[in-house]
N, C-alpha and C positions, 0 to 999 in steps of 0.2 A: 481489494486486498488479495483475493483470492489470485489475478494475474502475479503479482509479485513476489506471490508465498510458491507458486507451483510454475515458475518460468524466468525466475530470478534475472527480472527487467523490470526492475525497482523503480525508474524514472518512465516507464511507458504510462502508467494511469495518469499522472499529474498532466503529463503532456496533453494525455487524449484527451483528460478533461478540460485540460483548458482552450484547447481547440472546438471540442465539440459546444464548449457553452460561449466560446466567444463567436462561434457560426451563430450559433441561437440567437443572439445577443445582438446581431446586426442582419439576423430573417424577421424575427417578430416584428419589431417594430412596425416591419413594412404593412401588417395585418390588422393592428392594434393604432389606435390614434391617440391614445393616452400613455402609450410606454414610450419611453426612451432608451438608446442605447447604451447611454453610458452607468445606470446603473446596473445594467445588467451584463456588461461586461466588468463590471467591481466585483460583482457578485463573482463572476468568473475565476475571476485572480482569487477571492477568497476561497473557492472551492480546491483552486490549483495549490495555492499552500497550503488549507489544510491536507489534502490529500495526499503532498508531500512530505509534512510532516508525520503523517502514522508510515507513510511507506518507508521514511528514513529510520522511525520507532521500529518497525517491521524487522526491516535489515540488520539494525544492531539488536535485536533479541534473536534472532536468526543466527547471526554473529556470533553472539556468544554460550548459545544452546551450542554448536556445531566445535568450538574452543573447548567449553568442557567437556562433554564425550569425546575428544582428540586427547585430554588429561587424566583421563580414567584409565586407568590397567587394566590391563585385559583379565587380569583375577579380579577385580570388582564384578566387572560385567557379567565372567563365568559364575560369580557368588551369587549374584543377582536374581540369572537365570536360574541357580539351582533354587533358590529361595524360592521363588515364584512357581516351579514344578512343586514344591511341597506342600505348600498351600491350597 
């Protein structure tokens, strides 16, 4: 989450991850005699959409944090600030 929040390349984790566990997914097996590849590349796809899913949750609270401080007056913010020196 952290790539997405400070590099605003919202679709690079989903991708990476689903690259890097769909490599995994067709290395082990070669290791392992009791694994298969194809649930561990499901597993894959489910990591890549969830991961997609908060990255998209990410973006649109991002979105709309960045919309309301573009809506705020600049007298709010100044009122803001002075409130916060007073305390």
């Amino acid at each position: 989450m952290a790539v997405g929040f400070f590099t605003n390349k919202y679709l690079l984790m989903p991708v990476v991850t689903f690259v890097a566990m769909g490599i995994a997914a067709f290395v082990l097996p070669n290791f392992y005699n009791n694994l298969a590849w194809e649930p561990l590349l499901g597993y894959a796809a489910f990591l890549a959409v969830l991961s997609f899913v908060l990255t998209m949750s990410m973006w649109v609270v991002k979105r709309n944090r960045k919309r309301s401080k573009e809506n705020r007056s600049p007298n709010e913010t100044i009122d803001e600030a002075e409130n916060k020196k007073e305390i």
